[in-house]
C-alpha positions as CSV (number, residue, x, y, z in Angstrom):
1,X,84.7,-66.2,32.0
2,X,87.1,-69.1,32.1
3,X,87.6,-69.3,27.7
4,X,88.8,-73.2,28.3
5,X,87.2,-74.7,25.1
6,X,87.1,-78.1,24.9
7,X,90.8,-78.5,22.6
8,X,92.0,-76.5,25.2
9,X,94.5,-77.7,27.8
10,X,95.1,-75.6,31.0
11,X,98.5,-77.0,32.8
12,X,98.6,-76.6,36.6
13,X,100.2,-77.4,39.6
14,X,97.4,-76.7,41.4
15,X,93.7,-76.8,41.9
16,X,92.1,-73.6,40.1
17,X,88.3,-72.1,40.8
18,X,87.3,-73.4,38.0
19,X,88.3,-77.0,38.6
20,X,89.1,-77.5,34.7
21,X,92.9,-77.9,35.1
22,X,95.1,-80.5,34.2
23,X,97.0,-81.3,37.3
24,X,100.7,-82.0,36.7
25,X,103.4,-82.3,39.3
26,X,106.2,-80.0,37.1
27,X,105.5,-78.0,34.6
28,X,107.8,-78.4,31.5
29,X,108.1,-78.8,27.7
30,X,107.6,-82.6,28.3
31,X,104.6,-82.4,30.5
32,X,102.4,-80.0,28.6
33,X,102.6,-81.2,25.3
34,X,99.2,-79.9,24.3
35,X,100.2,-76.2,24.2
36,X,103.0,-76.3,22.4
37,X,101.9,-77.1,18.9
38,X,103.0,-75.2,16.1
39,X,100.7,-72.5,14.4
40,X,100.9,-72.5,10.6
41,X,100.4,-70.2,7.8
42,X,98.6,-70.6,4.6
43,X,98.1,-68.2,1.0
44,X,95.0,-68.2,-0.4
45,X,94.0,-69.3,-3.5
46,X,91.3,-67.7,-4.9
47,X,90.0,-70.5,-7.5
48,X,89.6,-72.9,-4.5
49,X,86.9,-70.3,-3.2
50,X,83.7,-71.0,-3.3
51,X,80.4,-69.1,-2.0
52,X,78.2,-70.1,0.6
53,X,76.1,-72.5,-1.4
54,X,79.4,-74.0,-2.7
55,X,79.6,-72.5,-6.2
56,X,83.0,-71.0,-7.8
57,X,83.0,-67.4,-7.6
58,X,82.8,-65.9,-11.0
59,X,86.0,-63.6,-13.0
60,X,84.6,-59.9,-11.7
61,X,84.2,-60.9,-8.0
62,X,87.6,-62.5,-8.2
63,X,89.2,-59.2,-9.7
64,X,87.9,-57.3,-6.8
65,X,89.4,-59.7,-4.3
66,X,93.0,-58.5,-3.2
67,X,93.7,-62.0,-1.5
68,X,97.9,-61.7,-2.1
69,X,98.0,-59.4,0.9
70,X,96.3,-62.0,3.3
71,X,96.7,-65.3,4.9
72,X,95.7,-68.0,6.7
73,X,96.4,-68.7,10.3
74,X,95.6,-72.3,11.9
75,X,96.6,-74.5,14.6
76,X,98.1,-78.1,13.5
77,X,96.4,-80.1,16.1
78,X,96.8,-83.3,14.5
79,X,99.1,-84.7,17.3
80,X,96.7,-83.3,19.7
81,X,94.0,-86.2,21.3
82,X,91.3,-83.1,21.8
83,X,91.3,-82.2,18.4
84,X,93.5,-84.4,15.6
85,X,92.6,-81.5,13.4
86,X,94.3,-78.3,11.6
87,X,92.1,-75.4,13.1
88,X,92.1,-72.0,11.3
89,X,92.4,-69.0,14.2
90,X,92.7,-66.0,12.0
91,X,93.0,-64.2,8.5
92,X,95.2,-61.2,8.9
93,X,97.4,-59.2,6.6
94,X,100.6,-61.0,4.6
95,X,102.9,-59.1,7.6
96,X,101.4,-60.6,10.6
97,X,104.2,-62.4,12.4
98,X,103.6,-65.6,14.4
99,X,104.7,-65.7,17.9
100,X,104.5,-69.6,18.1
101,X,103.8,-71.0,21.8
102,X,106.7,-73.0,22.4
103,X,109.4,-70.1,21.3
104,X,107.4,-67.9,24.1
105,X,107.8,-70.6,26.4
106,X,111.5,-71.3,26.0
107,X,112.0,-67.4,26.0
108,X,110.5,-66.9,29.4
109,X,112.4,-70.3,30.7
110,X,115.9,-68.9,29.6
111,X,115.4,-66.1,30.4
112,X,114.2,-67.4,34.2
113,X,117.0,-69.2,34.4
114,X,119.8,-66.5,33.7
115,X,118.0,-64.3,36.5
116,X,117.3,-66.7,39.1
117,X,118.5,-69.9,38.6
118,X,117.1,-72.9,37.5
119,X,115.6,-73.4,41.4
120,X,114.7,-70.1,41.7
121,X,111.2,-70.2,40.4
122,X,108.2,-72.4,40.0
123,X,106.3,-72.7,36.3
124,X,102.6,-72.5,37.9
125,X,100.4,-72.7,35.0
126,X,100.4,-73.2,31.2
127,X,97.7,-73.3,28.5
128,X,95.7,-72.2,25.5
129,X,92.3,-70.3,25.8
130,X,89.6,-70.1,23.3
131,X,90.0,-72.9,21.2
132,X,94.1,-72.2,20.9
133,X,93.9,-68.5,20.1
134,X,95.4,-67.5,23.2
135,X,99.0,-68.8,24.9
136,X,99.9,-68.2,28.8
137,X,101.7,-68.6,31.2
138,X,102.3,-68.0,34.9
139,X,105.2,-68.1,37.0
140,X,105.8,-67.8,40.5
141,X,109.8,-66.4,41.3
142,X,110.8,-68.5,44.7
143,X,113.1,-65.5,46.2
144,X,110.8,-62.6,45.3
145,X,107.1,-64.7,45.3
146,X,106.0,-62.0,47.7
147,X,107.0,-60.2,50.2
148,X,105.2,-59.5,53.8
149,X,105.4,-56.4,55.8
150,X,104.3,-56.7,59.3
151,X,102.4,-59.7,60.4
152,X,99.7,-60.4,58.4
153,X,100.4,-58.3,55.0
154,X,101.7,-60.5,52.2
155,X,102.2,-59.4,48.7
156,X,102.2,-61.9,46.3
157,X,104.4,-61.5,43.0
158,X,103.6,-63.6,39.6
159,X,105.8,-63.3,36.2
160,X,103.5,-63.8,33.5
161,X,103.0,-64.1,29.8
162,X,99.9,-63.5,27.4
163,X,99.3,-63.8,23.4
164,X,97.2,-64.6,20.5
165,X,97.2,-66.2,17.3
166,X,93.6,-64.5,16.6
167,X,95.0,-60.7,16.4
168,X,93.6,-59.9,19.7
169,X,96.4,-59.9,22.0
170,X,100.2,-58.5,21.2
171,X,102.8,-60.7,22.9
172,X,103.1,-59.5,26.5
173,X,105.1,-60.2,29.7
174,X,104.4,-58.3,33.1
175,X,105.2,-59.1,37.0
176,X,101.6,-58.9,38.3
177,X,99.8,-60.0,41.8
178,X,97.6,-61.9,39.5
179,X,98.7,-65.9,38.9
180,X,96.7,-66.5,35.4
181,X,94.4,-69.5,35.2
182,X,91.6,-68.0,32.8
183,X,90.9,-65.6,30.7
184,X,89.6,-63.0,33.8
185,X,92.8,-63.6,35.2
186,X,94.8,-62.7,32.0
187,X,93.2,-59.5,31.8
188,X,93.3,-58.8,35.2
189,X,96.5,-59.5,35.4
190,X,97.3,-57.5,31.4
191,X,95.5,-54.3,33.8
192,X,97.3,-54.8,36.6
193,X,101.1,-54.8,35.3
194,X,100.3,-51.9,33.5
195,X,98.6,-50.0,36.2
196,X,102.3,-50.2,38.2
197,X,104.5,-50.1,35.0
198,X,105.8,-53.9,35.0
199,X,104.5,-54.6,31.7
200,X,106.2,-55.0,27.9
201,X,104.6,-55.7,24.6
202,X,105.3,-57.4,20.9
203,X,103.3,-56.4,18.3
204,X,102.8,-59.4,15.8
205,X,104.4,-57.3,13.5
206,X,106.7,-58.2,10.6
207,X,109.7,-59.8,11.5
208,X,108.7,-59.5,15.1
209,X,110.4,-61.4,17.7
210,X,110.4,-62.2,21.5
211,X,114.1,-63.4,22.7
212,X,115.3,-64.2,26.0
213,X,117.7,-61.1,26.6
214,X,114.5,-59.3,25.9
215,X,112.8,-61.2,28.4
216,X,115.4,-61.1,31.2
217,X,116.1,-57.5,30.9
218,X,112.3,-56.4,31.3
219,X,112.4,-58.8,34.6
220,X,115.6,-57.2,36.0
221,X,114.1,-54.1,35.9
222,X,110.9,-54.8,37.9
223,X,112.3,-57.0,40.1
224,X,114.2,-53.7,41.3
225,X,110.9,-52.2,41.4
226,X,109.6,-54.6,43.1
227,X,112.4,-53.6,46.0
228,X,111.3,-50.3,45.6
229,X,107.8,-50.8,46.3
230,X,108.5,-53.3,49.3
231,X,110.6,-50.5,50.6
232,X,108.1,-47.6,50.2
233,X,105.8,-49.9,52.2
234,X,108.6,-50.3,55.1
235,X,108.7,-46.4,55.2
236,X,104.8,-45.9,55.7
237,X,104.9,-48.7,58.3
238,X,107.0,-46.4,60.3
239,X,105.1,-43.2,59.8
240,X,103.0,-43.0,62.7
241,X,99.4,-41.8,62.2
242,X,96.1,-42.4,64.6
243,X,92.2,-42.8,63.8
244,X,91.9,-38.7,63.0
245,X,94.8,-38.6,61.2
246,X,93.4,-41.3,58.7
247,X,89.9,-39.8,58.4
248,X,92.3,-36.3,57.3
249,X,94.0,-38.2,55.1
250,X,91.4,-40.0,53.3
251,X,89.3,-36.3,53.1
252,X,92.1,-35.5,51.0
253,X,92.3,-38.1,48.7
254,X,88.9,-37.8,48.0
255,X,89.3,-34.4,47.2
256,X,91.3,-32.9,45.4
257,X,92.8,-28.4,45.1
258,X,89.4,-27.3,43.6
259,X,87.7,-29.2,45.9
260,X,85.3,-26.9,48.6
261,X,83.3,-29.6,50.1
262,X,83.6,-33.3,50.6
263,X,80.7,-35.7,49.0
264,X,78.2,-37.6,50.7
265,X,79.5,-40.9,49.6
266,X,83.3,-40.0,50.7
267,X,81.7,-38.7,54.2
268,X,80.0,-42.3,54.2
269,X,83.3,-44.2,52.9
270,X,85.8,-42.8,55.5
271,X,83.3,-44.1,58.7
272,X,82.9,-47.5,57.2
273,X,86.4,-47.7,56.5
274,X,87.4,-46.0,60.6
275,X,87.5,-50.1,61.8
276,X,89.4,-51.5,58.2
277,X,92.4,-49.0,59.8
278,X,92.1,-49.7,63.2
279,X,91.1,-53.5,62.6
280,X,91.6,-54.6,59.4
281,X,93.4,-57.6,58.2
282,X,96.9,-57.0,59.5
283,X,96.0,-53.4,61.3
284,X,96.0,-51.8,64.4
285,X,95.3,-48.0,63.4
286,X,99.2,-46.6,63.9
287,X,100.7,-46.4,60.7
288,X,100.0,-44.9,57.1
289,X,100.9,-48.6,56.3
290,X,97.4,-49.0,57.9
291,X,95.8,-46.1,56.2
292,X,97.0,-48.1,52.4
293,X,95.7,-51.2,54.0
294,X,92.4,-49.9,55.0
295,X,91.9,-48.2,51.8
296,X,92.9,-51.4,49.7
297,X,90.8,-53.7,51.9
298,X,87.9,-51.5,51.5
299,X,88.0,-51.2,47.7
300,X,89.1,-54.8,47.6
301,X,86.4,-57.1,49.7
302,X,83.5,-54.2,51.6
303,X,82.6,-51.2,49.0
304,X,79.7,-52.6,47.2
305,X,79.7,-56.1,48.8
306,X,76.1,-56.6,48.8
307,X,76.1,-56.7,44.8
308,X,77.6,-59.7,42.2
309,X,81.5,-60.9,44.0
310,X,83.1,-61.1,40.6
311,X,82.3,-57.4,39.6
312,X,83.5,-55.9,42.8
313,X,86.5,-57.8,42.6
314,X,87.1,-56.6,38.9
315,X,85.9,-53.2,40.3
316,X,88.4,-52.9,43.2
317,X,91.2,-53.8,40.8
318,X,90.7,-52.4,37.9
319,X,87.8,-49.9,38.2
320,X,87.5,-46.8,39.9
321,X,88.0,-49.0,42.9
322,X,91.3,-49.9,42.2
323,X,91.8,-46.0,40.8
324,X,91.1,-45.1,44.2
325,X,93.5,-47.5,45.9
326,X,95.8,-46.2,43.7
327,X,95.4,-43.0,44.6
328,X,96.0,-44.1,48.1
329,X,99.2,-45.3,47.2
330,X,100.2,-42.6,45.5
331,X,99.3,-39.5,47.8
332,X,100.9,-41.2,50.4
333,X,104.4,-41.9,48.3
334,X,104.2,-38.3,47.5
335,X,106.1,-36.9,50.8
336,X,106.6,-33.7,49.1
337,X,102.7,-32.7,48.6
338,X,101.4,-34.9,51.5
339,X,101.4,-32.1,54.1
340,X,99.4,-30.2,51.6
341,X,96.5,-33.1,50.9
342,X,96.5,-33.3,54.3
343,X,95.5,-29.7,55.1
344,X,92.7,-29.9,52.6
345,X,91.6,-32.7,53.9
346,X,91.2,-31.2,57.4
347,X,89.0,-28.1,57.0
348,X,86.7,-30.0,54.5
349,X,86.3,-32.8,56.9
350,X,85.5,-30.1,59.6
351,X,83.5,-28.4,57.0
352,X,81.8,-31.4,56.4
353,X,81.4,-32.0,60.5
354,X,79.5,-28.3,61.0
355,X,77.6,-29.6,57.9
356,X,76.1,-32.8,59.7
357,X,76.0,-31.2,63.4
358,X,73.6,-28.9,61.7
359,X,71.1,-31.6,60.3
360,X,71.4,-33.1,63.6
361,X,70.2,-30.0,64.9
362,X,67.2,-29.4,62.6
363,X,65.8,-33.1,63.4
């Protein structure tokens, strides 16, 4: 689901898969002027209410209406050639704070700029979702836009931003391998960030407020993730392991210490998943680099690809699919318990061997 209403402007510097962009050649505060309008508040007055057939609402429904502890949220789209209208977004409680679209913008700008330089990123998209109740933006950092290891492995690396003026989205910023150009992406990309820990959020709380030092600080920190990350992946790429090794390995993850016999369906995963390691995008079945890659390309693009594309992909990134990739990640970053996963995983793979040379047998 895309979430592009008709007022809605999406801002790109690129063609998107839904093809409902606005293609400019920079993104700035001058070239998306349709995103940046203010949001505005309003009290309201209970003798201006009416019910639905237009009549004034009498004395006791009034006195049971506690209206001074709400207010009215809308979007002045007068200047705006979609709309030329104010549209109300949300009624919340008095203490809801506005986090208005242009302030984000300028936050994650400055704050860009202080960390990188003004060259040393690219504003990729920006735009309002579901009729102007949702704000974001996607950035892509030129020096850390991805990172490859080996020949064919690239990691791609997006600084993004997500909110609402409808109460269903705090403020948020995250480094994510999603680029946002709908809402699917957004929460892809809302999961993603906060499946690795490179996410932050602002309540729209009283007095709430989202500042550039705020903003640069949080994308210090996970750009020296980031490092981290790139250089855990250097370390598996030199840990050698062959084509047994990997089907031990994945025994274990699939298992865990109460574990006394491995599944069907993990038996059946590990042999389709035998050429991903030794052939897969980028592999050639030496290196727990290829074991990760096997177990992310599997997950990613093969388990389940004979049903709807859209929901594998969501399930390989943010179901159990992209649990299990994470799992992968993690087992093998674990040096200290690895040797022990790894023992697990060989006698219930050979228990699971005697198991099938037995069936073989009996037919």
């Amino acid at each position: 689901m895309h979430n592009i209403t008709k007022i809605d402007t999406l801002y790109s510097t690129e063609t998107t898969w839904h093809g409902l962009e606005t293609i400019v050649e920079k993104i700035d505060k001058k070239s998306i002027p349709n995103v940046l309008h203010d949001v505005l508040e309003f009290k309201i007055d209970p003798s201006a209410l009416k019910d639905e057939d237009g009549n004034s609402l009498d004395d006791s429904m009034l006195e049971g209406l506690d209206l001074e502890s709400w207010k009215i949220i809308a979007a002045d789209l007068r200047d705006n050639p979609k709309s030329e209208k104010i549209v109300p977004l949300h009624v919340p409680k008095k203490g809801y704070q506005i986090h208005q679209n242009e302030s984000l913008f300028d936050s994650m700008v400055e704050a860009c700029d202080e960390v990188l330089g003004n060259s040393g990123y690219e504003i990729k998209t920006a735009g309002t979702l579901g009729g102007f109740k949702s704000f974001i933006v996607s950035i892509q950092l030129k020096d850390h836009a991805g990172f490859s290891i080996g020949k064919n492995d690239k990691h791609e690396q997006f600084f993004n931003l997500t909110s609402s003026h409808d109460g269903s989205l705090a403020s948020a910023i995250m480094l994510s391998f999603v680029r946002i150009v709908c809402q699917n992406t957004a929460q892809f990309s809302l999961q993603d960030s906060q499946a690795n820990g490179t996410q932050q959020k602002i309540k729209h709380s009283q007095n709430s407020i989202i500042t550039p030092e705020w903003v640069e600080d949080n994308l210090n920190q996970w750009l020296i993730q980031s490092r981290e990350y790139q250089k855990t992946l250097e370390a598996l790429k030199s840990e050698k392991m062959d084509l047994e090794g990997f089907r031990i390995f994945s025994a274990g993850v699939f298992t865990d210490e109460k574990s006394d016999k491995l599944s069907t369906q993990a038996w059946n995963r590990i042999g389709e998943m035998e050429s991903l390691f030794t052939r897969g995008q980028g592999n050639t079945g030496e290196s727990q680099l290829d074991a990760y890659n096997a177990w992310t390309e599997f997950f990613t693009h093969v388990d389940g690809k004979n049903g709807d594309k859209a929901k594998r992909v969501a399930k390989g990134s943010f179901g159990r699919g992209g649990d299990w990739k994470h799992e992968a990640f993690r087992a093998l970053s674990d040096r200290k318990n690895l040797q022990a996963l790894l023992k697990r995983g060989e006698i219930l793979l050979g228990d699971r061997r005697m198991v099938e040379a037995s069936k073989m047998k009996a037919n």
